[in-house]
N, C-alpha and C positions, 0 to 999 in steps of 0.2 A: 075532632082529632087535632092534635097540635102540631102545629109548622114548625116546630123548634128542633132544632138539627143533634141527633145523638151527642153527648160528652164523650171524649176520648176514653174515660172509663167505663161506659154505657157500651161504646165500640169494642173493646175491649172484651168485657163479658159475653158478648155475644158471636164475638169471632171462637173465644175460648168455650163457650157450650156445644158453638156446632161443632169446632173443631173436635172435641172430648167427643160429641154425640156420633160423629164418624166414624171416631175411634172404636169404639164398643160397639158399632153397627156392624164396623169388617169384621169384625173378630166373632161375634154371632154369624158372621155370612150375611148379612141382611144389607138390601141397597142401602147407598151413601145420601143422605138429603139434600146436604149444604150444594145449591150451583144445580139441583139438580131440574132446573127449568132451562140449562141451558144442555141438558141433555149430555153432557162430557163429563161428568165428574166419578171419578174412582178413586178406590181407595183400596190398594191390596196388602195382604199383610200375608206374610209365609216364605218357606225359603230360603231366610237368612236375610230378606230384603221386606220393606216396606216405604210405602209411594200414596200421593195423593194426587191425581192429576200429574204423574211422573214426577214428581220432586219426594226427595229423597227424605223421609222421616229417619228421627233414631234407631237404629237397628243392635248398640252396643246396648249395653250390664244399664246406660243410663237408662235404656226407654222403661224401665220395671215402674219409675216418676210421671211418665207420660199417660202410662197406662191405669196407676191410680188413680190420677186426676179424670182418665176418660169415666173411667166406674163408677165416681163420686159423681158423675155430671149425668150417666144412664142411670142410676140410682133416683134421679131427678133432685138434685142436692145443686147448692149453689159454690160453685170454687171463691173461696175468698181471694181480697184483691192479691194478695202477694201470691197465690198461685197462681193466676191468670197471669200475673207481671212475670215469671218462670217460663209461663207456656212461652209465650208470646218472646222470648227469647233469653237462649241460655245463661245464666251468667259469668261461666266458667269460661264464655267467647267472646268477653267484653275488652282483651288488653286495648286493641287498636283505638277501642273509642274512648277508655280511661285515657290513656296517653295525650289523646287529641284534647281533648277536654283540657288537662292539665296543660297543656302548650297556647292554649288559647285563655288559662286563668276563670277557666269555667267550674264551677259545680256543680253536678247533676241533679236534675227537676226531674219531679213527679216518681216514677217508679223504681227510675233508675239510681234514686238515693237507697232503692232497698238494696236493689242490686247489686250497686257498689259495695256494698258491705263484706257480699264473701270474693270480695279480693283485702278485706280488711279495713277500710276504709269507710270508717263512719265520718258522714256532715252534722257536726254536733249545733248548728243553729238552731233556735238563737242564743245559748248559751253562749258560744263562741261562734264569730265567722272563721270557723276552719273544720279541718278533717282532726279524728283522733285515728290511728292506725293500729290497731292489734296484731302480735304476732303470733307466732306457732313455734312455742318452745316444749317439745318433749317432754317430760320429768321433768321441767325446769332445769336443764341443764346446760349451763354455758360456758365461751371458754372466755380466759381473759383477754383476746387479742378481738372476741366478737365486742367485748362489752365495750375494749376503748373505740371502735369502730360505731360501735352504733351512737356513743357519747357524742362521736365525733357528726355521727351523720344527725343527730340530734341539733347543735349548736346550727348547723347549715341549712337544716330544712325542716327543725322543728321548733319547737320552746325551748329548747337547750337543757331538758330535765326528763326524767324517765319515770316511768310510776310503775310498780309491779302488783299484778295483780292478785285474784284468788283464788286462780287457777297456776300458780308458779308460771305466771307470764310476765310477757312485758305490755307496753301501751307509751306511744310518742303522743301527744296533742300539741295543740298551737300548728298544724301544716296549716298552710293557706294553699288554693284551690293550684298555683302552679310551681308546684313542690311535691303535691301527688304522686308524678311520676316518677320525680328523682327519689322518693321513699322507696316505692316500688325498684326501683331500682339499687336501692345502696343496700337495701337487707338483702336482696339474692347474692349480693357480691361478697357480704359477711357468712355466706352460708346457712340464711334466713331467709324466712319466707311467712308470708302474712296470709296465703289460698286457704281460706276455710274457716278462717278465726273469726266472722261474726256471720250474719246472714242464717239461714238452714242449714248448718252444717255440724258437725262434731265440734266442738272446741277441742283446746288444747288438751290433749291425754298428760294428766297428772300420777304421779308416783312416790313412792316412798323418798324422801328430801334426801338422806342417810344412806339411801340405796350403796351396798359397798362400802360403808364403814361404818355402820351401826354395829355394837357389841350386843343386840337384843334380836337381830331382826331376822325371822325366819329364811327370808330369801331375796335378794336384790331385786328391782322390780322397774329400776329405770331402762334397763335394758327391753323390759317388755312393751313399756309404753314407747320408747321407740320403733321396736316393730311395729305396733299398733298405727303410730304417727306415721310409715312410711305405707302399708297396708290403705290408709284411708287415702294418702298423694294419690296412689296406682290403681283404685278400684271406684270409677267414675260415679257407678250408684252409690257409694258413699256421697254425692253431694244432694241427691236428689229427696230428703229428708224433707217433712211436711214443718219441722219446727230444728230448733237447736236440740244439742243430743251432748251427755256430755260421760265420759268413761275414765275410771280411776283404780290404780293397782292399789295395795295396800302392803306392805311387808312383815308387819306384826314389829315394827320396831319402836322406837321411843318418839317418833315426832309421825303424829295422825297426818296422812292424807283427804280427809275424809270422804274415801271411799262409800259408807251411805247416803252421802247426799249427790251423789251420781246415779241418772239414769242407768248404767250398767257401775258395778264395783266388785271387783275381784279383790275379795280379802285370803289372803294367809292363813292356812290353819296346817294342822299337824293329824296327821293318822300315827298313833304311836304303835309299839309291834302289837301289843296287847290287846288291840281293836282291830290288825289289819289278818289278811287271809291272803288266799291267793289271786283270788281277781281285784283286790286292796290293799298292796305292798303297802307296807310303811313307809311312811316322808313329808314330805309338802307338797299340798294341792292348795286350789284357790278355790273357795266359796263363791259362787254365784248370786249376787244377789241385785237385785234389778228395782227401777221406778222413783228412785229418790228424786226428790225436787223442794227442795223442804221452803221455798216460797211459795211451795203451793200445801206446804204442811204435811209431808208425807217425806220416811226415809225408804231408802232402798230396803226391801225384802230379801231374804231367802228363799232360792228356789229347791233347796233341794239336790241341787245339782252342783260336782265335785269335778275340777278339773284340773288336767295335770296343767303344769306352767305353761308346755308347747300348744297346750286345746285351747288356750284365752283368745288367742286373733284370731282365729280365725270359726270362732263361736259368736263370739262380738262383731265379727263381719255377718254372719248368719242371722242374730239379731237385728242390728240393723235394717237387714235386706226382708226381714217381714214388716219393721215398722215403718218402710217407706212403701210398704204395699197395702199397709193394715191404718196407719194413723188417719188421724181425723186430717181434711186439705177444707173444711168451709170455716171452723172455728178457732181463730189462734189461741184462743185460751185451755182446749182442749186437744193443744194439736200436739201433747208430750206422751212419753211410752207411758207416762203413770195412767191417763185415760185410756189406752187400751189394755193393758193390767186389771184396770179396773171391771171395764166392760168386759172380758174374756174372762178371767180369772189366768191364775198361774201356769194351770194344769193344761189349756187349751194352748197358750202364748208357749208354751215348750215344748209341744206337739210339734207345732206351728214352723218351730226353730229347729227341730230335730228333720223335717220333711225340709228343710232351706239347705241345712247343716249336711244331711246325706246319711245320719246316723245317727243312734239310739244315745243318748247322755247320760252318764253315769250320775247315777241317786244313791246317794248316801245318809243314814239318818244322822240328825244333826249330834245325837248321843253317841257318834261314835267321835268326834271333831274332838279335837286340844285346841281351845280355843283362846291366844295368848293377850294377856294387856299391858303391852309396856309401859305406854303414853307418860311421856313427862312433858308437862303442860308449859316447863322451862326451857325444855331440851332446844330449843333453836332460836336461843338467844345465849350469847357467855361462850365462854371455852369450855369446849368438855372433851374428853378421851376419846378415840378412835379404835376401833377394833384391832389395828394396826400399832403396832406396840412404838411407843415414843412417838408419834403421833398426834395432833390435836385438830378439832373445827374452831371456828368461831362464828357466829351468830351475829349480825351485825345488825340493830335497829335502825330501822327505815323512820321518820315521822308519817305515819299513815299511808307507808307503801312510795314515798314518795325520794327521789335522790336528784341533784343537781349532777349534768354532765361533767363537770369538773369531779365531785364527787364519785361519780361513775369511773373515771379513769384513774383516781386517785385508790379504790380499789382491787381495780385490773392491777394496778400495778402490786399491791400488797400480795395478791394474788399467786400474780407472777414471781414476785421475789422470796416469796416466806411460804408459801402452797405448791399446789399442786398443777396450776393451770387452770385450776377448774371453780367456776362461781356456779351457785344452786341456788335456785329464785324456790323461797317455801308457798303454803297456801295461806301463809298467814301473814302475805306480804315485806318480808323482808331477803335477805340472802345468808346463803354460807358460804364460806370462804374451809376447804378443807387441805388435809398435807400439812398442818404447820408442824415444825419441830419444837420441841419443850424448850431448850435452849433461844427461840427467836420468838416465844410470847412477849415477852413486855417491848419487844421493838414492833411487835404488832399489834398492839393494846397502844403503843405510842401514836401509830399510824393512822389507825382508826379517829384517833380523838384527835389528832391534826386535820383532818378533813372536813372536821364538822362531826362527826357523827360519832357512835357509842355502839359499845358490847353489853353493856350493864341496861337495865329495864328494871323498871319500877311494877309490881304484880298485875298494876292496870294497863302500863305501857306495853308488856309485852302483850298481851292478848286485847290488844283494840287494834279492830279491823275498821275502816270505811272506804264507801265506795267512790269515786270521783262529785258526787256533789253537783250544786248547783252550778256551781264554778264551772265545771265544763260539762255537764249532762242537761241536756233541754228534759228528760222528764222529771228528774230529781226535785223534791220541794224544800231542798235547806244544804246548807253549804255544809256538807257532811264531815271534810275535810278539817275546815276550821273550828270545827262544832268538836268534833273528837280529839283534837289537840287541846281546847278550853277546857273541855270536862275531864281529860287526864289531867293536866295542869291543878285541875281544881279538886281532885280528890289526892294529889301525890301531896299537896298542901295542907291535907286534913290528919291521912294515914301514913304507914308502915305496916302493911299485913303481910302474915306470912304464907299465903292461900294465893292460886291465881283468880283473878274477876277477868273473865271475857267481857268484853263490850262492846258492839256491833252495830256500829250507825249505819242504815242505808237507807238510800235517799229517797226510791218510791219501790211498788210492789213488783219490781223483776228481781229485787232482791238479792243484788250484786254482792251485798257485803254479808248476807244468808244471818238478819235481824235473830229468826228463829230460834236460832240452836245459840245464840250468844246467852249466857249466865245472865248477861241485861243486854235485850237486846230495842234496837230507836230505830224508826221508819218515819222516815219524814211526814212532814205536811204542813198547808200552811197556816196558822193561827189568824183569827179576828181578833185586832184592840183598838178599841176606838172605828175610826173610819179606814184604818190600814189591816193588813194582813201581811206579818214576822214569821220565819220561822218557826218551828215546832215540830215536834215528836207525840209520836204512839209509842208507849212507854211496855215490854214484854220482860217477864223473868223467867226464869229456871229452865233455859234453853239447855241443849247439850248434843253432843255427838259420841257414840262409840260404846263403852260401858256405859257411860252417863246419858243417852239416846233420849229425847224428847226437845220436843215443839213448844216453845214460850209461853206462858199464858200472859193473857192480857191484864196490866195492873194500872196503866192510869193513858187518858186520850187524850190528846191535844194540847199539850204543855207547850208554851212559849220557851224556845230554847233559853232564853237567859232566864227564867224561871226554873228551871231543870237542874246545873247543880248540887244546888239545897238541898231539893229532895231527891238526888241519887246520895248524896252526902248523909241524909236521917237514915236513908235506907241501908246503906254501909254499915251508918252509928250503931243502927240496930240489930243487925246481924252480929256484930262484932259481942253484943253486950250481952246478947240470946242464943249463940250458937249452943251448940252440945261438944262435946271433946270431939278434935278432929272434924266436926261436923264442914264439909264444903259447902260454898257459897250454895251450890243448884241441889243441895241436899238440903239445905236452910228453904231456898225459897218453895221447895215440892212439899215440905213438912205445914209449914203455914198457909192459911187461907190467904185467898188476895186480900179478903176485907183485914187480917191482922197487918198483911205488907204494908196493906197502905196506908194502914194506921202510922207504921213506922216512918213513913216519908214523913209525916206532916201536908200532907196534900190538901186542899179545899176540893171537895168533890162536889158541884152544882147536881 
């Protein structure tokens, strides 16, 4: 036998099996093991109270997390390390020891780097020595007095630049380790908050961009993802999730949310009178439709199931609260509601939600729905009309989601003085600015392009997404940022098309910048030449979302990025030269074989 003293992760598991295996012992009635040589050990559950040796277990909405992990441990299954680092202490009780940390210019080791995260706080080493912080914005909805605020808290305790994400969020990088706290601190005082944006938890509830002044859109939807976002603040088993979870409204208006590539998406539809009855007034309800994750190549389903606008929170709270009883806790790569989808089927997962829920869910067949497609693939970039008569948005372009604090206030203020108050972060990384008067466009079209930035976008600029890159993500394999600026750069120098091309660099397979569903979508990785290893892309086309619904296929491996414009360049040429009338880009590349695409590159295939 070996004299070598357990690993603190060795310890770890094994406090976390007995613990779990007491758990699921009380609860059968059966004696408790753990201590049990020293003859004192109990464990009682019942009551309203539960105790191990009189110390107080969870007894709130959290312990439903405690209790999965005991199941998964009497199952005889082994808890992966990031649930044993939960058991073993909450994360939601960590302020005192962030704070300490940060006063001392400390950054947290070993588990407590997972930990830290659902207060927001990712340690991106070694890419950068520092923290990146994510927030929790609603629908993307801000005002201009947060944005100059956080510009501001930006230049003092971050990189002095803001990046929006693709979930209509925001993200600071560049904190160093004793600046943490004063983060945490300067977004609660802007009336922000960072609890639950990375880690196991829901991310930011996403919405219709337009929400309230779309002329297309069935029903405003920021208001909902609001409830929702304050629904998750107040309802603790909301945090106890085996993986991230992420929920999206849809309005049926002109600029996609993309409500199916969310684990839950509530899309907009219409019962018109002509289908409806008496138990099915005519109006708008939300589609239900569940499991997207399309990094793992699957979009949200239909279940079936039809709900008025007021049934969305608190069914998606009912949701939830089965897949933190029901998901996988030993496997991260199977620990999203798509695997239990999978494994149950729809029929059983709704059952499931209906017995959480307290009550039977309305089924509808899908032949009854008005099912509407606004989507203008332009629409959130440029000025366009507002529902609101005299009225205009503007759409302002980001370089890859990304704005200097200077820039940041330089907006607040256009905002402030020509709008409404109000900025709206999209999913497609940029903002709007809405409320402007037709009379004060070109002083704001002036605005704009004094700051540095633009309202005009090129067919490729407007629809290129990337994810932060090697530049600041340790798992990224290519600098996603610079790589998607080059290859706009290099095809706006080729063309003038009248068509949108999506394009979607991300950098490794969590698939932040969601490769799949881009018209051409790049996943990093890194290339061999000679005795070094460059950047490089996995090269995928005829992605799509919405009416246009489909997962990439694979058309060329391991391309050296500066190898790569060329042939997105043939591949353009050749579409342009092949299409059919009207035919779109991701209707071109589903009509063609890969073997004809790749002819059109020019590519050398070894």
């Amino acid at each position: 036998m070996s004299d070598k003293a357990f690993t603190n992760e060795q310890k770890q598991y094994l406090c976390g099996f007995s613990f779990g295996a007491d758990v699921a012992r009380a609860v059968s009635g059966l004696p408790v093991l753990s201590n049990s040589a020293g003859g004192g050990t109990s464990l009682t559950i019942g009551n309203g109270t539960a105790a191990v040796d009189g110390n107080a277990l969870p007894v709130g909405p959290e312990r439903i997390a405690l209790e999965a992990q005991a199941a998964t441990v009497a199952a005889g299954k082994k808890l992966c390390k990031e649930e044993l680092a939960k058991q073993a202490k909450n994360p939601l009780d960590m302020w005192d020891e962030i704070v300490g940390r940060s006063d001392a210019g400390e950054f947290p080791k070993g588990t407590d780097v997972f930990l830290t995260k659902f207060h927001g706080l990712f340690q991106v080493a070694p890419a950068q020595d520092s923290f990146m912080m994510r927030l929790r914005i609603p629908g993307g909805l801000s005002r201009a007095w947060q944005l100059t605020g956080l510009a501001d808290l930006s230049d003092r305790s971050a990189g002095g630049y803001l990046d929006v994400t693709t979930r209509a969020n925001l993200q600071f990088r560049e904190i160093t380790a004793d600046q943490a706290a004063n983060m945490l601190y300067g977004i609660r005082e802007l009336d922000v908050i960072s609890l639950g944006s990375g880690g196991d938890n829901i991310r930011n509830c996403t919405a219709s961009c337009l929400s309230g002044i779309d002329p297309d859109e069935l029903i405003e939807t920021i208001p909902l993802a609001q409830r929702m976002h304050h629904y998750i603040l107040n309802h603790r088993e909301m945090y106890g999730l085996p993986r991230k979870f992420n929920i999206a409204f849809d309005g049926g208006g002109r600029i996609a949310s993309l409500e199916d590539t969310n684990d839950i998406g509530f899309k907009a539809v219409r019962i018109d009178a002509s289908n409806a009855s008496d138990d099915l007034p005519d109006g708008v309800y939300f589609q239900l439709t569940l499991g997207g994750i399309t990094g793992h190549q699957d979009f949200a389903r239909p279940t079936g199931v039809l709900l008025k606008p007021d049934e969305c929170v608190p069914v998606a709270g009912a949701i939830v609260r089965v897949f933190v009883k029901n998901g996988d806790r030993t496997d991260r790569k199977r620990a999203r509601l798509k695997y239990v989808l999978d494994d149950w089927g729809f029929d059983r997962f709704i059952a499931e939600v209906e017995k959480e829920h307290g009550s039977t869910l309305r089924r509808v067949d899908e032949s009854l729905l008005t099912i509407v497609e606004n989507e203008d693939r332009m629409a959130h970039v440029g000025f366009h009309e507002q529902k609101q008569k005299g009225r205009y948005y503007v759409g302002v372009v980001l370089p890859v989601g990304r704005m200097t604090s200077d820039q940041a206030r330089s907006l607040a203020e256009i905002a402030d003085e020509f709008g409404n108050g109000e900025i709206r972060w999209t999913v497609w990384q940029n903002l709007i600015i809405p409320g402007i008067r037709e009379r004060d466009l070109a002083e704001v079209q002036a605005a704009i392009l004094a700051c540095g930035l633009d309202y005009r976008a090129s067919s490729f600029r407007a629809g290129l997404v990337a994810c932060t890159g090697s530049a600041g993500c340790k798992f990224a394999g290519a600098d996603t940022k610079a790589n998607a600026m080059a290859l706009a750069h290099a095809l706006e120098s080729q063309f003038e098309i009248d068509v949108p091309i999506n394009i979607h660099l991300t950098g490794c397979h969590h698939s932040c910048a969601q490769h799949y569903i881009g018209d051409i979508g790049l996943i990093a990785c890194q290339v061999e030449r000679g005795d070094d290893m460059v950047d490089g892309y996995h090269v995928m086309v005829g992605g799509g979302w919405g009416e246009r619904r489909g997962i990439g296929r694979s058309l060329l491996q391991s391309i050296a990025f500066d190898e790569l414009p060329p042939l997105i360049t043939n591949l353009i040429d050749g579409y342009l030269a092949e299409r059919q009338v009207d035919e779109s880009f991701v209707d071109f590349a589903r009509r063609k074989t890969i073997e004809e695409l790749r002819s059109l590159t020019h590519a050398t295939v070894a």
